[in-house]
N, CA, C and O of each residue as an XYZ file, in Angstrom:
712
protein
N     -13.756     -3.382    -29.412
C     -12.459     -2.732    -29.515
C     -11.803     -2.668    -28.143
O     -12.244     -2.044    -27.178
N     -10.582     -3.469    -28.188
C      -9.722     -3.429    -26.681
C      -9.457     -1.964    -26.585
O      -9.446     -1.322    -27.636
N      -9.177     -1.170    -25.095
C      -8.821      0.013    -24.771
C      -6.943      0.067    -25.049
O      -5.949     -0.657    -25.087
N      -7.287      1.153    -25.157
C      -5.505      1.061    -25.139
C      -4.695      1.454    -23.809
O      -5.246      1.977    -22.841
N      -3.754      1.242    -23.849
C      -2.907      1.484    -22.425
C      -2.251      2.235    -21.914
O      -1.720      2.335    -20.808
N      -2.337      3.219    -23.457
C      -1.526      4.523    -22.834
C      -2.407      5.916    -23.479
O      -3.152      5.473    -24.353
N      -2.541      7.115    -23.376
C      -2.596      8.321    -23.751
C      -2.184      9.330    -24.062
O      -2.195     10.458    -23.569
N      -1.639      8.708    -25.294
C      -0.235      9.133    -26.184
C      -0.968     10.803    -26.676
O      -0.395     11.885    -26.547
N      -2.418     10.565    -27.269
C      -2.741     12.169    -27.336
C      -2.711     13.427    -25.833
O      -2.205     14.529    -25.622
N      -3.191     12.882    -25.409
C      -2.770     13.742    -23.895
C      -1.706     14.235    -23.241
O      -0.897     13.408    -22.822
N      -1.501     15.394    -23.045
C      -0.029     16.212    -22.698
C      -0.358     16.697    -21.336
O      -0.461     17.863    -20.954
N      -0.472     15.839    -20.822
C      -1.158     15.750    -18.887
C      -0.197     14.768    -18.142
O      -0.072     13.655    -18.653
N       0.527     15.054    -16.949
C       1.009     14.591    -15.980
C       0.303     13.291    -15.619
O       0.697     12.126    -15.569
N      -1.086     13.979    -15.340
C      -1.988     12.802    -14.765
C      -1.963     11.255    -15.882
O      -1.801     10.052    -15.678
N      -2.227     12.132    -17.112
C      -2.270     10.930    -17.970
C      -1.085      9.738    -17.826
O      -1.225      8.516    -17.794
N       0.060     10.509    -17.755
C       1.411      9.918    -18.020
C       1.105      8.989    -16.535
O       0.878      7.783    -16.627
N       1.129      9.743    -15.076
C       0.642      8.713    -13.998
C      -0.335      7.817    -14.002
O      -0.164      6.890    -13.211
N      -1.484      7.790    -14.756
C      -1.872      6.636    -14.440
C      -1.628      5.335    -15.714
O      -2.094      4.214    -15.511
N      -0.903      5.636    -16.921
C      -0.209      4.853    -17.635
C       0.458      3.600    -16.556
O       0.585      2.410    -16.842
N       0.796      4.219    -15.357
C       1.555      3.755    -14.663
C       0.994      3.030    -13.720
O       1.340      1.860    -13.558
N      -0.084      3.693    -12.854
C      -0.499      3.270    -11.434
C      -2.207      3.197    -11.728
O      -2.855      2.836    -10.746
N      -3.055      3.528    -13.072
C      -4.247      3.476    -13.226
C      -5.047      2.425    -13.313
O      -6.271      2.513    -13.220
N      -4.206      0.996    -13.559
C      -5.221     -0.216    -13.542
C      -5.270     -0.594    -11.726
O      -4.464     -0.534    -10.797
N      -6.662     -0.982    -11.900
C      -7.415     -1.348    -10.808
C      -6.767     -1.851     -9.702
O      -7.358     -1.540     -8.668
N      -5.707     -2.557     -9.516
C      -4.878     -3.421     -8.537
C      -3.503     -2.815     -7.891
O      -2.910     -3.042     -6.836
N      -3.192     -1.682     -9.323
C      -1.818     -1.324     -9.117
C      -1.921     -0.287     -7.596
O      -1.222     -0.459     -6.598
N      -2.654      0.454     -7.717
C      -2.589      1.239     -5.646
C      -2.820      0.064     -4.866
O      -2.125      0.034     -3.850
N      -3.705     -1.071     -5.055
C      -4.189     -1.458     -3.907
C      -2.436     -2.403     -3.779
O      -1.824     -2.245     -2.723
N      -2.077     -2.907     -4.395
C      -0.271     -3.504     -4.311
C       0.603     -2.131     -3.613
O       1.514     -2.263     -2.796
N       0.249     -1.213     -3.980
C       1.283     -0.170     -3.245
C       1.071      0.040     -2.389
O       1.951      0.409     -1.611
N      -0.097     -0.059     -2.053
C      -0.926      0.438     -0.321
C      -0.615     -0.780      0.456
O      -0.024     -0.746      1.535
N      -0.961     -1.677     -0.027
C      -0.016     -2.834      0.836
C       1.660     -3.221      1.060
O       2.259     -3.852      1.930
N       1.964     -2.706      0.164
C       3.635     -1.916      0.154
C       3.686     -0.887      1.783
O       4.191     -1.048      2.894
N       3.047     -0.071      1.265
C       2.993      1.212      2.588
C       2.666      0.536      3.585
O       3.193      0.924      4.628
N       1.824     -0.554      3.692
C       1.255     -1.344      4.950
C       2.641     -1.888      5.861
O       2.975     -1.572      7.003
N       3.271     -2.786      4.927
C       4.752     -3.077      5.298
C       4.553     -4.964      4.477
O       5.487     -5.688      4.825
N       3.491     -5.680      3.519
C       3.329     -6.343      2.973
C       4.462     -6.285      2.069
O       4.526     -5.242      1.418
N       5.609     -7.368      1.812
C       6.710     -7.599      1.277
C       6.541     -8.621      0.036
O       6.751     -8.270     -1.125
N       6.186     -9.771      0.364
C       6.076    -11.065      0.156
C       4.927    -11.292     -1.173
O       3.847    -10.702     -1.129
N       5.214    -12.026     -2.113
C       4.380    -12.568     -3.172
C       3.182    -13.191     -2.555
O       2.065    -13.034     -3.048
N       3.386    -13.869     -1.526
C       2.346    -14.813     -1.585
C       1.452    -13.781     -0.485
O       0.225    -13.806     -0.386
N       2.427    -12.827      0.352
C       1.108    -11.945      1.497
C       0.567    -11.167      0.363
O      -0.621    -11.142      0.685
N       0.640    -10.560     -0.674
C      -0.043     -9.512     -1.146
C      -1.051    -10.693     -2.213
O      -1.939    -10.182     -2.895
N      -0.880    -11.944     -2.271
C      -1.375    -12.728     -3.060
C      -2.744    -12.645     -1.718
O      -3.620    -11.786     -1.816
N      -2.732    -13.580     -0.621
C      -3.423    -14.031      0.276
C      -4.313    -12.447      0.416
O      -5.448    -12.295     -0.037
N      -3.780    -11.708      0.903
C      -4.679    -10.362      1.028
C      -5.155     -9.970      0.401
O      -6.352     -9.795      0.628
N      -4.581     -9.529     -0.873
C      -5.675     -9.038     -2.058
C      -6.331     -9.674     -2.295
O      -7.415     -9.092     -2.338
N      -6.472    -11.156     -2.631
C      -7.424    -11.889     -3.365
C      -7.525    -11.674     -4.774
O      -8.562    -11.967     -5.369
N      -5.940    -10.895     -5.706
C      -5.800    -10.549     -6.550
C      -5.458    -12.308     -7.556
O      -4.799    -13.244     -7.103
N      -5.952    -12.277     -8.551
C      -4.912    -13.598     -9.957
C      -4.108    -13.498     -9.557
O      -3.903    -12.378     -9.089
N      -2.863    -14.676     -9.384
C      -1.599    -14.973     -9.420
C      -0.721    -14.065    -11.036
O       0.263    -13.326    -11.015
N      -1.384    -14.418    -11.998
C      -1.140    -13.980    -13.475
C      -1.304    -12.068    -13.082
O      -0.303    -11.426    -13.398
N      -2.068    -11.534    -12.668
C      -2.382    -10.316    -12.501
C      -1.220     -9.335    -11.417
O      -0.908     -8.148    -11.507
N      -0.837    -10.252    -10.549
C      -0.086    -10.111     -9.491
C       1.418     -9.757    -10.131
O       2.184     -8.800    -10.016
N       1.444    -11.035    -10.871
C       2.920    -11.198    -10.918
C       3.040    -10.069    -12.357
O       4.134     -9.645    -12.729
N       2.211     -9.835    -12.794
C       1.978     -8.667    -13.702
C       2.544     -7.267    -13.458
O       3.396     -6.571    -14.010
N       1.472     -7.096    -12.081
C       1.812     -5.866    -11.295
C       3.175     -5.706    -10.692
O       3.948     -4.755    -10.816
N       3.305     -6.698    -10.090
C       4.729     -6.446     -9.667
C       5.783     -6.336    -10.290
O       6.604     -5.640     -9.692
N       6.297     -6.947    -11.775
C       6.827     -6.793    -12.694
C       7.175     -5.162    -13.635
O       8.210     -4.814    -14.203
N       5.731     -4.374    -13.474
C       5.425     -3.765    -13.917
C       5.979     -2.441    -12.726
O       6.355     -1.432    -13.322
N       6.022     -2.395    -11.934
C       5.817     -1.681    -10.581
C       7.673     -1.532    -10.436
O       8.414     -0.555    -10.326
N       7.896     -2.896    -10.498
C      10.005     -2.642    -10.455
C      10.450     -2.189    -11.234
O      11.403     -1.449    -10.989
N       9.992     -2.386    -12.668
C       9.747     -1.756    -13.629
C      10.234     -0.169    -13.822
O      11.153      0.401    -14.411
N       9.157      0.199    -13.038
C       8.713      1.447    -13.249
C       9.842      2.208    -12.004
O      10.156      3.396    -11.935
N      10.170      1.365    -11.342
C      11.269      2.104    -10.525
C      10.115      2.283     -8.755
O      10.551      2.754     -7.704
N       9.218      1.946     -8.893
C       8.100      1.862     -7.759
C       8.155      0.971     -6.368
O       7.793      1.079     -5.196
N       8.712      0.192     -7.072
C       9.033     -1.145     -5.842
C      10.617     -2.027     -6.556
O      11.162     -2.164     -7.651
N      10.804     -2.393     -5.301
C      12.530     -3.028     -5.809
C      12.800     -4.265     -5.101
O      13.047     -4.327     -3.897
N      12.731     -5.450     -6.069
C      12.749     -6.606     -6.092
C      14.113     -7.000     -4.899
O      15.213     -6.524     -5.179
N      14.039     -7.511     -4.129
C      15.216     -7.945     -3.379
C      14.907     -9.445     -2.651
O      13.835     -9.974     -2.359
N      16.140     -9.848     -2.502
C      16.307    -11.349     -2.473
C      16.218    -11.688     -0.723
O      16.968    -11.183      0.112
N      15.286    -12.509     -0.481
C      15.646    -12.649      0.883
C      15.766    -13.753      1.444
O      15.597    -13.972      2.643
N      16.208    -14.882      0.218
C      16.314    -16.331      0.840
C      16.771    -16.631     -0.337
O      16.412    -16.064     -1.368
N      17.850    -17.825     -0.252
C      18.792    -18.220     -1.535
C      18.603    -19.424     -2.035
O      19.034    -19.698     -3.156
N      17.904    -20.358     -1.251
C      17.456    -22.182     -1.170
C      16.106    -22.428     -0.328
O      16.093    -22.655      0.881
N      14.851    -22.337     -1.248
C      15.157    -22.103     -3.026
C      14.868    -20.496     -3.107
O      14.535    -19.858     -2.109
N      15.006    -19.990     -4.220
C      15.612    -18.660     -4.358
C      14.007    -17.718     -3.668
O      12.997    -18.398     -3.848
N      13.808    -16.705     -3.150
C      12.852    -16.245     -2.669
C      12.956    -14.297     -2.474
O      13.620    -13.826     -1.550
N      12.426    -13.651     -3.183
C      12.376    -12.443     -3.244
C      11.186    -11.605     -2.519
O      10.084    -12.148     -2.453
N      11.353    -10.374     -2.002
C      10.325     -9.557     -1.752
C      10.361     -7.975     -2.130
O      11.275     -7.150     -2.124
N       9.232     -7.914     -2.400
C       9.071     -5.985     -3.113
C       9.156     -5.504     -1.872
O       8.786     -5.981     -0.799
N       9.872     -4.154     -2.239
C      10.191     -2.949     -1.276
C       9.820     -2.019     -1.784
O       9.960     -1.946     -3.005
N       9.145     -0.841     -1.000
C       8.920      0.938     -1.814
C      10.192      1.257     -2.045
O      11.025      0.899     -1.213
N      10.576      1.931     -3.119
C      11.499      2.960     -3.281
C      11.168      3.995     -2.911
O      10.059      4.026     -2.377
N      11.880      5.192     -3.004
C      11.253      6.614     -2.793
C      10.585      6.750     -3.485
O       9.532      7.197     -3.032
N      10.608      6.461     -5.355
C       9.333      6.617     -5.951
C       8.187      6.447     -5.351
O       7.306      7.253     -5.052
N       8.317      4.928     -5.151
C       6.759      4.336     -4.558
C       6.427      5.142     -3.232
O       5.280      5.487     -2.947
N       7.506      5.400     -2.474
C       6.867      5.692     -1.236
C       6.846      7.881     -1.344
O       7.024      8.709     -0.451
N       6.627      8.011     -2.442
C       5.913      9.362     -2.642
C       4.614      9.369     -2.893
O       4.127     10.497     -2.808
N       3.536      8.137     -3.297
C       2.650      8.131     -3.553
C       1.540      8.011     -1.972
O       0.338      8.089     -1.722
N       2.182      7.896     -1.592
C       1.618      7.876     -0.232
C       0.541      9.073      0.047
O      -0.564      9.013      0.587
N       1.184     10.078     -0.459
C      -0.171     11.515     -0.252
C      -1.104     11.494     -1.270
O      -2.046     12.283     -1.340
N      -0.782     10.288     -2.352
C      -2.311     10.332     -3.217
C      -2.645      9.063     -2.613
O      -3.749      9.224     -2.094
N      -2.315      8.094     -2.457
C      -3.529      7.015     -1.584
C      -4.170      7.784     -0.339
O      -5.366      7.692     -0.065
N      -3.140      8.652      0.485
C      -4.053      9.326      1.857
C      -4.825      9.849      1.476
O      -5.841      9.607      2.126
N      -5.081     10.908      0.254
C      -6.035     11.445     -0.043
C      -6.960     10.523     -0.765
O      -8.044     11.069     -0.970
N      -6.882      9.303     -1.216
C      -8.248      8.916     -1.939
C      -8.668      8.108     -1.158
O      -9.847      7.770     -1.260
N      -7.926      7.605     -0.244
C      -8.451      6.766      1.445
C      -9.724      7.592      1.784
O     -10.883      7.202      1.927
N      -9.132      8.985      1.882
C      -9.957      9.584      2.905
C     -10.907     10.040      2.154
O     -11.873     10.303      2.870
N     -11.112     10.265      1.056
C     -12.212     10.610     -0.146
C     -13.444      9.278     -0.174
O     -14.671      9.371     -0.208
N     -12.542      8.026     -0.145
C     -13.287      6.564     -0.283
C     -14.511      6.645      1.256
O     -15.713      6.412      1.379
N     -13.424      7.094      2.205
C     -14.012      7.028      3.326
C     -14.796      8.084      3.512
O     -15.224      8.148      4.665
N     -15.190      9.053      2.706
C     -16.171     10.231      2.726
C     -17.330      9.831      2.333
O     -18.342     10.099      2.982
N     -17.362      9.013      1.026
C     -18.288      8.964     -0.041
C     -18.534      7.291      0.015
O     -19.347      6.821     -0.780
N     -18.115      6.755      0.575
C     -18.725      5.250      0.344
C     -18.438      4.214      1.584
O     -18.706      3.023      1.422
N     -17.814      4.745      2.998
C     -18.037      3.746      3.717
C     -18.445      4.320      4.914
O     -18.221      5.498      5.192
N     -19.124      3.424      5.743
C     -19.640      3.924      6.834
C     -18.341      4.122      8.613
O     -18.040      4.945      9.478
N     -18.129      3.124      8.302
C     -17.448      3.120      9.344
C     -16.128      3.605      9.403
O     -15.661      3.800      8.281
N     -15.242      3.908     10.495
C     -13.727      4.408     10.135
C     -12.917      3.010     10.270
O     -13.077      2.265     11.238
N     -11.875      2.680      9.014
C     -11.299      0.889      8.903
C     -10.049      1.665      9.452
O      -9.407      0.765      9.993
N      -9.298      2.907      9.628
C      -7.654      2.424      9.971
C      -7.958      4.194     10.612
O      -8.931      4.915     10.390
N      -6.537      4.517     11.572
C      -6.210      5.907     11.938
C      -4.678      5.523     11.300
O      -4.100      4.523     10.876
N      -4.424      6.834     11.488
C      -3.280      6.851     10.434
C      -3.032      8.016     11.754
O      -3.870      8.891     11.970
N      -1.798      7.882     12.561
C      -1.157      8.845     13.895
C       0.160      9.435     13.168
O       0.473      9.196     12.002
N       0.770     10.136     13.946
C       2.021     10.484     14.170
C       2.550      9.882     15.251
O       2.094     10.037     16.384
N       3.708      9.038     14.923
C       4.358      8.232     16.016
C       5.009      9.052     17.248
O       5.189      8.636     18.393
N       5.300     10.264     16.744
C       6.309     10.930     17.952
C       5.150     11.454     18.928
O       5.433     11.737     20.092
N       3.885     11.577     18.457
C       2.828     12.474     19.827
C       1.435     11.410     19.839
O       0.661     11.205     20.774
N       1.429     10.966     18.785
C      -0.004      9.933     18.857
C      -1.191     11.026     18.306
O      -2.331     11.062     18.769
N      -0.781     11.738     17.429
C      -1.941     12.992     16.563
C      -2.503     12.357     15.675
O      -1.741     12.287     14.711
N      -3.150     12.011     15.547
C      -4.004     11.832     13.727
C      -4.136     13.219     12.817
O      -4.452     14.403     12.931
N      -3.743     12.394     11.980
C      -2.774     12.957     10.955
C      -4.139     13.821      9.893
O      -5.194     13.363      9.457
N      -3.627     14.968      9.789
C      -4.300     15.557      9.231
C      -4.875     15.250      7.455
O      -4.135     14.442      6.895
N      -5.795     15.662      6.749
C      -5.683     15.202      5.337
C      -4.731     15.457      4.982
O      -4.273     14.416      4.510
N      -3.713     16.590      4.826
C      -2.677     16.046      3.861
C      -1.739     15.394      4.351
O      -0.689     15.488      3.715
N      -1.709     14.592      5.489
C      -0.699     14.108      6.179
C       0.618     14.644      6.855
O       1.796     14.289      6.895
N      -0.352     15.948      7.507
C      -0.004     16.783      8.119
C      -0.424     16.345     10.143
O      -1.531     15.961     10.518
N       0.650     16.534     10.965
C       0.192     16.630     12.421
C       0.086     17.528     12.697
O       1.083     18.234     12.843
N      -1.655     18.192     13.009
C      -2.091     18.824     13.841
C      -1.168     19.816     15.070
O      -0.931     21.010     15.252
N      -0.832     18.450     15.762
C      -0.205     19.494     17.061
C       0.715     19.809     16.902
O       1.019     20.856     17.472
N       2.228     18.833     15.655
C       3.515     19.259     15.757
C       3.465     20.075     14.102
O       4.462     20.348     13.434
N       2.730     20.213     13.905
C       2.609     21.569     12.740
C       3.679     21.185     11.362
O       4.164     22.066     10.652
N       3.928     19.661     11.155
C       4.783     19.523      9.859
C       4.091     18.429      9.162
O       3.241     17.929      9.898
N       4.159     17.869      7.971
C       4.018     17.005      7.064
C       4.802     15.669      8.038
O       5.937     15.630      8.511
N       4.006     14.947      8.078
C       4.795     13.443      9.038
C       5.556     12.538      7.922
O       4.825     11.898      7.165
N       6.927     12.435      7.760
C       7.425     11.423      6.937
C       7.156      9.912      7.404
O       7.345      9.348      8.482
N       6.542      9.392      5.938
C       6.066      8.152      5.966
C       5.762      7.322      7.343
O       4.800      7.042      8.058
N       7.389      7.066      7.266
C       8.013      6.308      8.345
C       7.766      6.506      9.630
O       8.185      5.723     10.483
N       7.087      7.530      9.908
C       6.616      7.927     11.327
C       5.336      8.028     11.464
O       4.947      8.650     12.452
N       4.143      7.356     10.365
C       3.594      7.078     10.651
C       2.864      6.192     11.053
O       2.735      5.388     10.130
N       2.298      5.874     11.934
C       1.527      4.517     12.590
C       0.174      4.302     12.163
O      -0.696      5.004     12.679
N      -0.173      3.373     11.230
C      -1.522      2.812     11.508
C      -2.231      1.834     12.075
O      -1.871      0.658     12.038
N      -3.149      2.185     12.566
C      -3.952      1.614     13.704
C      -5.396      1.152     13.128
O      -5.843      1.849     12.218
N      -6.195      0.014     13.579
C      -6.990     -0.613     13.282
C      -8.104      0.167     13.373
O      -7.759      0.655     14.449
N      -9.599      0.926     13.061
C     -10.347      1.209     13.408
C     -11.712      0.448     13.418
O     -12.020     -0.436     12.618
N     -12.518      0.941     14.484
C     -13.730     -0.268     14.878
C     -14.462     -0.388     13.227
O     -15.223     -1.350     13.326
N     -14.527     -0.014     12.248
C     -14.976     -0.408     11.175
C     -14.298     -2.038     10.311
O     -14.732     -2.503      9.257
N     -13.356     -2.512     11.017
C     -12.463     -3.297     10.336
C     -13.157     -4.691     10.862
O     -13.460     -4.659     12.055
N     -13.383     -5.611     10.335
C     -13.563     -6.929     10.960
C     -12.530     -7.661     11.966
O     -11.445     -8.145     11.645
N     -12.971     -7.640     12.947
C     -12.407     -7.878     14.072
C     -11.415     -9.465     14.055
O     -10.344     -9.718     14.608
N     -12.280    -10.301     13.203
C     -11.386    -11.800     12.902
C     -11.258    -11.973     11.507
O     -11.916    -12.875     10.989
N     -10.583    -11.322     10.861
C     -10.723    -11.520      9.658
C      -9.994    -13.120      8.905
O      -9.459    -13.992      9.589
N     -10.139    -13.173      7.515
C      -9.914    -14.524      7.145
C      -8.465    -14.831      7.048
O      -7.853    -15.662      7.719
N      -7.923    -13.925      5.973
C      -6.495    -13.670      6.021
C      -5.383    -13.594      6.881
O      -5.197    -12.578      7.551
N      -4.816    -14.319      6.920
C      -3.411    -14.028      7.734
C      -2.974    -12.637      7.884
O      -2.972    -12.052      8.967
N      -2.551    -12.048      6.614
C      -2.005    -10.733      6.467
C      -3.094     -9.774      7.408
O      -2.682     -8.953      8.227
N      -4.484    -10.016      7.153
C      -5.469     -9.579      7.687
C      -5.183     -8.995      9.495
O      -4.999     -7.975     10.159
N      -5.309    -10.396      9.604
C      -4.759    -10.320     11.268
C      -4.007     -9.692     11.684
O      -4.213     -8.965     12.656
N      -2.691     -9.800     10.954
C      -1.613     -9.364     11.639
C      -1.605     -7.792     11.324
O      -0.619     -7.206     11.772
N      -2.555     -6.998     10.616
C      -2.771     -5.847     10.346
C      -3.896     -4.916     11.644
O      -4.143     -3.738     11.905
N      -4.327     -6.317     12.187
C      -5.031     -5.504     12.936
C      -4.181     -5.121     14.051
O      -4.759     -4.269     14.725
N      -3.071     -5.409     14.493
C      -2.198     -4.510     15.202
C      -1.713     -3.113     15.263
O      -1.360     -2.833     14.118
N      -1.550     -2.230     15.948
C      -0.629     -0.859     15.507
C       0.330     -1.159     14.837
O       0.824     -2.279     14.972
N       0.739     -0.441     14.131
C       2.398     -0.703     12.956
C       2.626      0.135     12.611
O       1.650      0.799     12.261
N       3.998      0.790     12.420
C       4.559      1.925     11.492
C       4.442      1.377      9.728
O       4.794      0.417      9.043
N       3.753      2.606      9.581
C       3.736      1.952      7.696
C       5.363      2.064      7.477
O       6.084      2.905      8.015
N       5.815      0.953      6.500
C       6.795      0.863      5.766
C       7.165     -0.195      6.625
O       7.897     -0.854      5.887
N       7.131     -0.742      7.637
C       7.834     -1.857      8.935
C       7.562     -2.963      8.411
O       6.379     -3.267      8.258
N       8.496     -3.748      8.047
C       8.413     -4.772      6.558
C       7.122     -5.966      7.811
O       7.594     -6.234      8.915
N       5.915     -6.431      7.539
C       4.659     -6.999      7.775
C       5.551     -8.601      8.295
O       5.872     -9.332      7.357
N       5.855     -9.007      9.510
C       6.029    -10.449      9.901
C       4.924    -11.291      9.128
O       3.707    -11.115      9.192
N       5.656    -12.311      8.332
C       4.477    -13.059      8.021
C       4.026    -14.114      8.740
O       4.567    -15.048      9.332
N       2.628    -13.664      8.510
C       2.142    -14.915      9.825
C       2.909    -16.181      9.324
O       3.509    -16.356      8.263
N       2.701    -17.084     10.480
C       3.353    -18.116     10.426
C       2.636    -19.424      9.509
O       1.637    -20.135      9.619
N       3.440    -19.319      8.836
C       2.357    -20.691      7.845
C       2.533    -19.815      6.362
O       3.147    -20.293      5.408
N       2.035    -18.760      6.342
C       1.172    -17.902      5.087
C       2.465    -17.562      4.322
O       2.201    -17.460      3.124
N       3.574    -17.383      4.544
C       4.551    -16.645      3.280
C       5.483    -18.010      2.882
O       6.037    -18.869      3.568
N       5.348    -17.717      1.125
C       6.645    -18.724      0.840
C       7.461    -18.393     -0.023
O       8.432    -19.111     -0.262
């Protein structure tokens, strides 16, 4: 018996959210959204997600009002996903299951997540420490931590191991986006 896709008996918020964002791929596409990953083919190359699965998610994601399809080349025609505010509210449930993942199942620390205006690492709820407010998105910087593979395979990979403000649309390496 196939599962079904929604939880039409359930009168839960949660239920209704993960109707939305609960299959397996759909955070890891938004978290690469938040990264500043734009491009079909970078979130293709990085995830290591199906092409069929991809173009699923993303469909599903503009959809939903999460990410917003925009055109950024006319010959031949070429689009890239953007967060909306929807999407980019989810940001305090990936920080929190980042940092849950990173409690309970990995050893090493893979990213810091700062405040751009003082260089604080950002508290769990994505809160700065020293300047005492919730850091909007956009001011925050993530940074590579020694847990991350130092040469990784991916293009997108690489160019992640730099500092970056999340949301700072990801240069695609050269070669890798089409």
């Amino acid at each position: 018996m196939a599962l079904g896709k929604d939880y039409v008996t359930q009168e839960c918020s949660i239920a209704r959210a993960l109707e939305v964002v609960g299959e397996r791929w759909t955070l890891l596409v938004v978290r690469d959204a938040l990264y500043g990953v734009r491009r079909y083919n970078d979130f293709l190359v990085h995830l290591g997600i199906p092409r069929a699965v991809l173009a699923a998610r993303l469909q599903m994601l503009t959809a939903e009002g999460i990410l917003e399809k925009r055109r950024y080349q006319q010959s031949p025609p070429r689009d890239e996903y953007v967060l909306t505010e929807r999407g980019i509210a989810l940001w305090p449930t990936l920080r929190s299951l980042g940092l849950w993942g990173r409690e309970h199942f990995t050893d090493g620390r893979l990213r810091y997540f700062r405040h751009a205006s003082c260089g604080t690492e950002l508290g769990p709820y994505g809160e700065c420490p020293a300047c005492g407010g919730v850091v909007p998105v956009g001011d925050v910087v993530m940074e590579p931590g020694p847990g991350l593979d130092p040469d990784p395979a991916d293009p997108v990979s690489r160019a992640l191991l730099r500092p970056r403000r999340l949301l700072e649309p990801l240069e695609p390496p050269e070669g890798a986006s089409a």
